[in-house]
N, C-alpha and C positions, 0 to 999 in steps of 0.2 A: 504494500500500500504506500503509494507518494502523497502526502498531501501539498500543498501549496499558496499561496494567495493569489488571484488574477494581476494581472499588472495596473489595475486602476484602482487597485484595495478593496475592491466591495465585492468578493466570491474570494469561498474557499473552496478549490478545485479538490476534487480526493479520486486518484487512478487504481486503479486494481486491475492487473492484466492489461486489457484494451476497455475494458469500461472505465469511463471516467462520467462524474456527477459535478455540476456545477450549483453552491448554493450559496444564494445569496446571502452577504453578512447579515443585513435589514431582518432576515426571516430566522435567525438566532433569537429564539424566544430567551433564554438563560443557556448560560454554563456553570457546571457544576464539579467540582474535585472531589475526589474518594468516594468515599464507599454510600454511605448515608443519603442514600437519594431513593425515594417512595414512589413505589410505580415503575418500576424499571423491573424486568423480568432476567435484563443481563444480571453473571456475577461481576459484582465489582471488587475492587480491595480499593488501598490507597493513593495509588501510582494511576489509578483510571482517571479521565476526565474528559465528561458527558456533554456531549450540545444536543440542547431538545430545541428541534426545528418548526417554527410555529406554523408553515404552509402548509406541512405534509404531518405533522403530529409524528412525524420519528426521532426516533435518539438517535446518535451516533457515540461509539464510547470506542475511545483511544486510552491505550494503556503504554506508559510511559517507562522508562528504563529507572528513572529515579525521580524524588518527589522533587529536585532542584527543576528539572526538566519539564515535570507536570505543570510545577505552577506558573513558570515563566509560556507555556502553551497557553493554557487560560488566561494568565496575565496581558499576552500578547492579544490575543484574540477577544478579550473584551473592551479594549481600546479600540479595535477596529472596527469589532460591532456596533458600540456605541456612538461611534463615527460615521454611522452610514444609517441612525435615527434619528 
């Protein structure tokens, strides 16, 4: 899985083989770190961190190598999102 940001900031691109999804940041309902998140039928632990996508009512959940990692992902990505509200 590649993820990435569009070149104009406002999608985050995520590749998987030959499919690729484009979504837009605006439609980042919330982002969420670890584990403690209700309603979600994925396993999480600590290192995951969820975007619940408010167009399509999906989650998407990324699991990170280390919590350094994690948060500066959600760190990054709620500046963007909030940027494109």
């Amino acid at each position: 899985c590649t993820v990435s940001l569009s070149r104009n900031l406002d999608a985050l691109r995520l590749k998987v083989n030959s499919q690729t999804r484009n979504i837009p940041l605006k439609d980042i309902e919330d982002i969420h770190a670890g584990k403690e998140l209700e309603g979600v039928q994925t396993p999480l632990d600590e290192l995951c961190a969820t975007l619940m996508i408010a167009s399509s009512q999906d989650c998407i959940t990324f699991r990170m190598n280390d919590m350094n990692d994690r948060d500066t992902f959600v760190m990054c990505l709620i500046m963007f999102s909030n940027n494109q509200k």
